[in-house]
ROSE-4610 file (N, C-alpha, C; in Angstrom, 1 decimal, always signed):
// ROSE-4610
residu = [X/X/X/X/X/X/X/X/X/X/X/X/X/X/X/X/X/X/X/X/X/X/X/X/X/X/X/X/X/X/X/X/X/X/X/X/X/X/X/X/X/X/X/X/X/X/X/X/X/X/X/X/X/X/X/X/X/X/X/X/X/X/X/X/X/X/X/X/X/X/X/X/X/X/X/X/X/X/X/X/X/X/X/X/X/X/X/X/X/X/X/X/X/X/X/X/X/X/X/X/X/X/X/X/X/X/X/X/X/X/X/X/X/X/X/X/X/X/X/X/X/X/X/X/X/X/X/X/X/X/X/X/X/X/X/X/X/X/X/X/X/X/X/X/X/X/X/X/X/X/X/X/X/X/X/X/X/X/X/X/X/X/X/X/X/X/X/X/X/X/X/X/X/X/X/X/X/X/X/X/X/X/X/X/X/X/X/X/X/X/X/X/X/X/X/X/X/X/X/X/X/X/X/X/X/X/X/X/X/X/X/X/X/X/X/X/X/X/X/X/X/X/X/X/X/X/X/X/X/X/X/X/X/X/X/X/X/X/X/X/X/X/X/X/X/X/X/X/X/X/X/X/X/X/X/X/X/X/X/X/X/X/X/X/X/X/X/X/X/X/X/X/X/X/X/X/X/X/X/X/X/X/X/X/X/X/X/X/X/X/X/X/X/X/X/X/X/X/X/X/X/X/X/X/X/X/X/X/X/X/X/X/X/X/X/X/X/X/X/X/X/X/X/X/X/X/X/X/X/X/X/X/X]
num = [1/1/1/2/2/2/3/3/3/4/4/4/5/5/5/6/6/6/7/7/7/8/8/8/9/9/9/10/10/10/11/11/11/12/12/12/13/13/13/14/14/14/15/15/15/16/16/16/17/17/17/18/18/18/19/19/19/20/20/20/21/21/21/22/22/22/23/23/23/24/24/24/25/25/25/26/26/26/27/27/27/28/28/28/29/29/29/30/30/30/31/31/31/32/32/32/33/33/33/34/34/34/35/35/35/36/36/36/37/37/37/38/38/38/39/39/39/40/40/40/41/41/41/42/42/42/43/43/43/44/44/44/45/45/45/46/46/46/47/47/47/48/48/48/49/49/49/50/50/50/51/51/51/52/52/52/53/53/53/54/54/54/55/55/55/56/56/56/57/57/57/58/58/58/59/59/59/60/60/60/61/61/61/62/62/62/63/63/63/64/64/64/65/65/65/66/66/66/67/67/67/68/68/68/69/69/69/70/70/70/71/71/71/72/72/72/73/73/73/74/74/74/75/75/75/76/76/76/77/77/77/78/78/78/79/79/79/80/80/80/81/81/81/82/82/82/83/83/83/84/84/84/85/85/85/86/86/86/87/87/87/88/88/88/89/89/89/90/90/90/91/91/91/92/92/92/93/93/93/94/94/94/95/95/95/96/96/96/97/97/97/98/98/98/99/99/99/100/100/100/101/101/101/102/102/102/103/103/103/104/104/104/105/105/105/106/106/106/107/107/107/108/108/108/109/109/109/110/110/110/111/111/111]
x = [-2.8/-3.9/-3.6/-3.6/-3.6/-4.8/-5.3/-6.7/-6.7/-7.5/-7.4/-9.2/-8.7/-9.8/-10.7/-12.0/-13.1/-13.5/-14.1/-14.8/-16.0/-17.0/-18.4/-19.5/-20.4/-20.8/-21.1/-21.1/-20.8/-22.6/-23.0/-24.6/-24.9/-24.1/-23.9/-22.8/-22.9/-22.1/-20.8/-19.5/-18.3/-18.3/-18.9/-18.6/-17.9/-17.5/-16.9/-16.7/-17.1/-16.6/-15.7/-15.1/-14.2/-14.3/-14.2/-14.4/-12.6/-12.4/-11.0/-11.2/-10.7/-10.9/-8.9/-9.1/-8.2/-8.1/-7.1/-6.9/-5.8/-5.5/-4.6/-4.6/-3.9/-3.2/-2.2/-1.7/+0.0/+0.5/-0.4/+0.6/+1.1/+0.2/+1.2/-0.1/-0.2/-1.5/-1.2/-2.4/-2.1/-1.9/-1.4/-0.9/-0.2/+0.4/+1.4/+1.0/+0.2/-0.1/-1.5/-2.5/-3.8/-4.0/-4.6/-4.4/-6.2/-6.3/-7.7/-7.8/-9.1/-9.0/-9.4/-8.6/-8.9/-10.1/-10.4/-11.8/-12.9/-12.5/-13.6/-14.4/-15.4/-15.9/-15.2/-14.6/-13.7/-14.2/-14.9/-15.1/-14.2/-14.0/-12.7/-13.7/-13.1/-14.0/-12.4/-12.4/-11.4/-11.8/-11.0/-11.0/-9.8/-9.9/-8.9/-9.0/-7.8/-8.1/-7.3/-6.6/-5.6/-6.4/-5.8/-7.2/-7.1/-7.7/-7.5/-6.1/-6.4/-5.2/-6.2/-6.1/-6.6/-5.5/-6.5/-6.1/-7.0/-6.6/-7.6/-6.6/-7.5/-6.9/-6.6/-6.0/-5.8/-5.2/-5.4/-4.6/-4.4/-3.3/-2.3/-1.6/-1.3/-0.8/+0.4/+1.2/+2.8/+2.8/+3.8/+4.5/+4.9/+4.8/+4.7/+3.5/+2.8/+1.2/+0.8/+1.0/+0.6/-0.7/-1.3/-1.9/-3.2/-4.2/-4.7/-6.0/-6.0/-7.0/-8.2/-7.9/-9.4/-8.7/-9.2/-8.7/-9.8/-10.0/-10.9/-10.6/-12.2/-11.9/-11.4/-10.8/-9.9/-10.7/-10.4/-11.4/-10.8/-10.8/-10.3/-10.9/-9.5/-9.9/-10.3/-11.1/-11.3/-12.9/-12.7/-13.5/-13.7/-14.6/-14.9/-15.0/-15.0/-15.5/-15.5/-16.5/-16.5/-16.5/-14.8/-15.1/-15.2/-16.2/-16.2/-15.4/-15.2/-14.1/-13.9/-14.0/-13.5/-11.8/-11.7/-10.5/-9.5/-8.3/-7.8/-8.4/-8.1/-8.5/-7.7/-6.2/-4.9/-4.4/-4.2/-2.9/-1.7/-1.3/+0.3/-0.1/+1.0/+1.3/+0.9/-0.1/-0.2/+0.3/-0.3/-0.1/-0.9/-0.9/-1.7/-1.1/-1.7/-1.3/-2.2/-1.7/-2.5/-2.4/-3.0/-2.1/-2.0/-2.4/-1.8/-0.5/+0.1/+0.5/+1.5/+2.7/+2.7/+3.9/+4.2/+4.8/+4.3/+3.2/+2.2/+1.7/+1.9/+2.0/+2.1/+1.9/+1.7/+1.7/+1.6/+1.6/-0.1/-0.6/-2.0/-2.0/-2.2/-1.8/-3.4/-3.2/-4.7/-3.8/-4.7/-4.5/-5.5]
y = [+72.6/+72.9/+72.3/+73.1/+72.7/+72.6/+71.7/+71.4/+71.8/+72.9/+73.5/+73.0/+72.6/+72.2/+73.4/+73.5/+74.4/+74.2/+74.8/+74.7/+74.4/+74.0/+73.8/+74.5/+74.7/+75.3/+74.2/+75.0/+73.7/+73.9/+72.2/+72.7/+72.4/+71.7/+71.9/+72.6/+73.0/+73.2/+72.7/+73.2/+72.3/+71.7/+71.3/+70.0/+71.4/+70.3/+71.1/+70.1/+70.7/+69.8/+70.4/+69.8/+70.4/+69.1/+69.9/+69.5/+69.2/+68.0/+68.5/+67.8/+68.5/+67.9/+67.3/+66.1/+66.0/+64.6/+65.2/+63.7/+63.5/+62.2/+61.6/+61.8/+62.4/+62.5/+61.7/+60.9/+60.7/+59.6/+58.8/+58.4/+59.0/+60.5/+61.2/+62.1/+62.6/+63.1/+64.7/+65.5/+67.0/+67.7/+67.1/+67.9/+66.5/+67.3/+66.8/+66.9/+67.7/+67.6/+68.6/+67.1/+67.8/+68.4/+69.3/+69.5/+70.1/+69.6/+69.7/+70.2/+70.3/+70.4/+69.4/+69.4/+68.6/+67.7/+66.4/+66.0/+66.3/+67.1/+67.2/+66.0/+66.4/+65.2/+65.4/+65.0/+64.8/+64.5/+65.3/+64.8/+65.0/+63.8/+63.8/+63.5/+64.4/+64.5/+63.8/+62.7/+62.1/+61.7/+62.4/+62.5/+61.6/+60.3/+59.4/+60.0/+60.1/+61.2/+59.7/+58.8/+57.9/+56.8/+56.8/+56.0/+54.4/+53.3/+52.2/+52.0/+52.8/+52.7/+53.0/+52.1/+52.3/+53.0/+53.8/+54.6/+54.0/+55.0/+55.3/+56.5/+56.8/+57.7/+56.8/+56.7/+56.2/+56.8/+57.2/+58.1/+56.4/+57.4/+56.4/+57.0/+56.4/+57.4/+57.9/+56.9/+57.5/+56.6/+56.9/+56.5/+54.9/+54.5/+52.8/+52.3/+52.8/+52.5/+51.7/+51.0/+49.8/+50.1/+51.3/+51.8/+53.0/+52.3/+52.9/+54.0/+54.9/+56.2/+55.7/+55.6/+55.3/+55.0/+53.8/+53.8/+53.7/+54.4/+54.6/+53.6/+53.1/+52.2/+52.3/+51.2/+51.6/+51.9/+52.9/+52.8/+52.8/+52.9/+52.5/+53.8/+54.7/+55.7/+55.5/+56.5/+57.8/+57.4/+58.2/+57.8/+58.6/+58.8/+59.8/+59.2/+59.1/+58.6/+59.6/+59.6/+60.9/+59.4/+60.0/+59.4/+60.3/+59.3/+60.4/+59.3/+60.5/+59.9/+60.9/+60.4/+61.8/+62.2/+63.3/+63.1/+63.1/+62.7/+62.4/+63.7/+63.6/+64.3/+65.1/+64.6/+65.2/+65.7/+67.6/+67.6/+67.0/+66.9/+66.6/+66.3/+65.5/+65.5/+63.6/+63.4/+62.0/+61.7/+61.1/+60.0/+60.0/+60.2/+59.6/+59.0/+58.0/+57.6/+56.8/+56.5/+55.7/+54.0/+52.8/+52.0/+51.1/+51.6/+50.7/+51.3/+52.3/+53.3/+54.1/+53.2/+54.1/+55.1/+55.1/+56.7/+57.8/+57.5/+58.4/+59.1/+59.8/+60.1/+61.6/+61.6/+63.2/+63.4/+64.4/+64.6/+65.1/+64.5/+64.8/+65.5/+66.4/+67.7/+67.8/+67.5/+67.8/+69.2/+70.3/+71.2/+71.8]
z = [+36.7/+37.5/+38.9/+40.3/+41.3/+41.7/+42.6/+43.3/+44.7/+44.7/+46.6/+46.8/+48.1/+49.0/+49.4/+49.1/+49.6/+50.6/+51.5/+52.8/+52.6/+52.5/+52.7/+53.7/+53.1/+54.8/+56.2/+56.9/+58.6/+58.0/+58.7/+58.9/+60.2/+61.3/+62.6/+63.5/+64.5/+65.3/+65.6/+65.0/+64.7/+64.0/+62.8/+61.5/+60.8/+60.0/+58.9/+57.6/+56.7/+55.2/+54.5/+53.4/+52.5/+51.5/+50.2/+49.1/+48.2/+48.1/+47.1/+45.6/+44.5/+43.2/+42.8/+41.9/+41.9/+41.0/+39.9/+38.5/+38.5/+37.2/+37.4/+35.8/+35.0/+33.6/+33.8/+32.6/+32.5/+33.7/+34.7/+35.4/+36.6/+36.7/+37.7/+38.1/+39.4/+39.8/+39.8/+39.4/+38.8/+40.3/+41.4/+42.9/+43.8/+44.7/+45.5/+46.7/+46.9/+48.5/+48.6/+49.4/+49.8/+51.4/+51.3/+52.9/+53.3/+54.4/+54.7/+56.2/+57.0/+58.2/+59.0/+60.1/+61.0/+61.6/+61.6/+61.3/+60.5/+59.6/+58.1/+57.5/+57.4/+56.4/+54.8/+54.0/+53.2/+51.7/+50.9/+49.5/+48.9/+48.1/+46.7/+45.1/+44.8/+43.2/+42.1/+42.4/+41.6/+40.0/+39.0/+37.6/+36.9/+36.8/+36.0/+34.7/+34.1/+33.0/+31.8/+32.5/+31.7/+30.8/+29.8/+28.8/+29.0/+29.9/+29.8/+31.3/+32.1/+32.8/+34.9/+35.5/+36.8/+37.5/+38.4/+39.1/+41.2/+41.9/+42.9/+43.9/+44.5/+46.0/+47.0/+47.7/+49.1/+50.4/+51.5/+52.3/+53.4/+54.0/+54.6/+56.2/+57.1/+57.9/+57.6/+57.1/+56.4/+55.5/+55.0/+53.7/+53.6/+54.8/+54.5/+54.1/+54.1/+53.5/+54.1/+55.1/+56.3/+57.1/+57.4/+58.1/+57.2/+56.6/+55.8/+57.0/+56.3/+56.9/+56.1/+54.7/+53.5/+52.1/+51.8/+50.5/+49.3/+48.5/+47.2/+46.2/+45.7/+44.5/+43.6/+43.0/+41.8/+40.9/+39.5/+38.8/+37.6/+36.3/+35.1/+34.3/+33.5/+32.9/+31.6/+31.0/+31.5/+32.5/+33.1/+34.5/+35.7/+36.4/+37.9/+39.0/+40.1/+41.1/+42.3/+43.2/+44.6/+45.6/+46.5/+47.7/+48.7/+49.7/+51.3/+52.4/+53.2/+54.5/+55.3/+56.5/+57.8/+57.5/+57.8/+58.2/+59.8/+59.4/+61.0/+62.1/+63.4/+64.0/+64.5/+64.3/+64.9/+63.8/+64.0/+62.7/+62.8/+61.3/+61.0/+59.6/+59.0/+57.5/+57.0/+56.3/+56.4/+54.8/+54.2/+53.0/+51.8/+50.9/+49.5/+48.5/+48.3/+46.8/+45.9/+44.7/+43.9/+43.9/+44.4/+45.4/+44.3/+43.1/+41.6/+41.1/+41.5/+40.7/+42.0/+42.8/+44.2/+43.7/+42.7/+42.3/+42.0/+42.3/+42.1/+44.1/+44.3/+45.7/+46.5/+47.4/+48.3/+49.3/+50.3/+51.2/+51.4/+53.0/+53.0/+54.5/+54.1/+55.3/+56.2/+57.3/+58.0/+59.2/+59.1/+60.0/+61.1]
């Protein structure tokens, strides 16, 4: 199962939302790269699917993880949690991962 981001309706002038769904089976997250639009308000419908095993989302501006965008609470499967967050304002290609678990990871595409 890949998880593609929905648009939401704008309810102002220029906003925009997008919705992304997305779990963590096995240690390893069911996509590799989320991509959204540019300053979106950002829901993640995150599903820890691992029995007894913490997870979270975190985006990052790159891959050193030094420079967090939003990081989501850990949470301990089996388990849900919805985070919100803007996203960057500039496209390019940023960061995600699980910051218990950093082989677990993606590319976070804002366009």
């Amino acid at each position: 199962m890949t998880p593609e981001a929905t648009k939401a309706p704008s309810h102002a002038a220029g906003s925009r939302s997008v919705t992304v769904e997305i779990a963590a089976e096995n240690v390893a997250f069911d996509t590799s790269t989320i991509t959204v639009p540019a300053g979106a308000a950002v829901t993640v419908n995150f599903e820890n699917q691992d029995d007894g095993i913490p997870h979270n989302v975190a985006v990052y501006t790159d891959a050193s993880a030094t420079a967090a965008i939003f990081v989501g609470e850990i949470i301990t499967g089996p388990a849900r949690a919805t985070y919100t967050f803007t996203a960057p304002e500039t496209p390019g290609t940023y960061f995600f991962r699980c910051d218990v678990h950093h082989s677990m990871n993606g590319d976070f595409i804002v366009e």
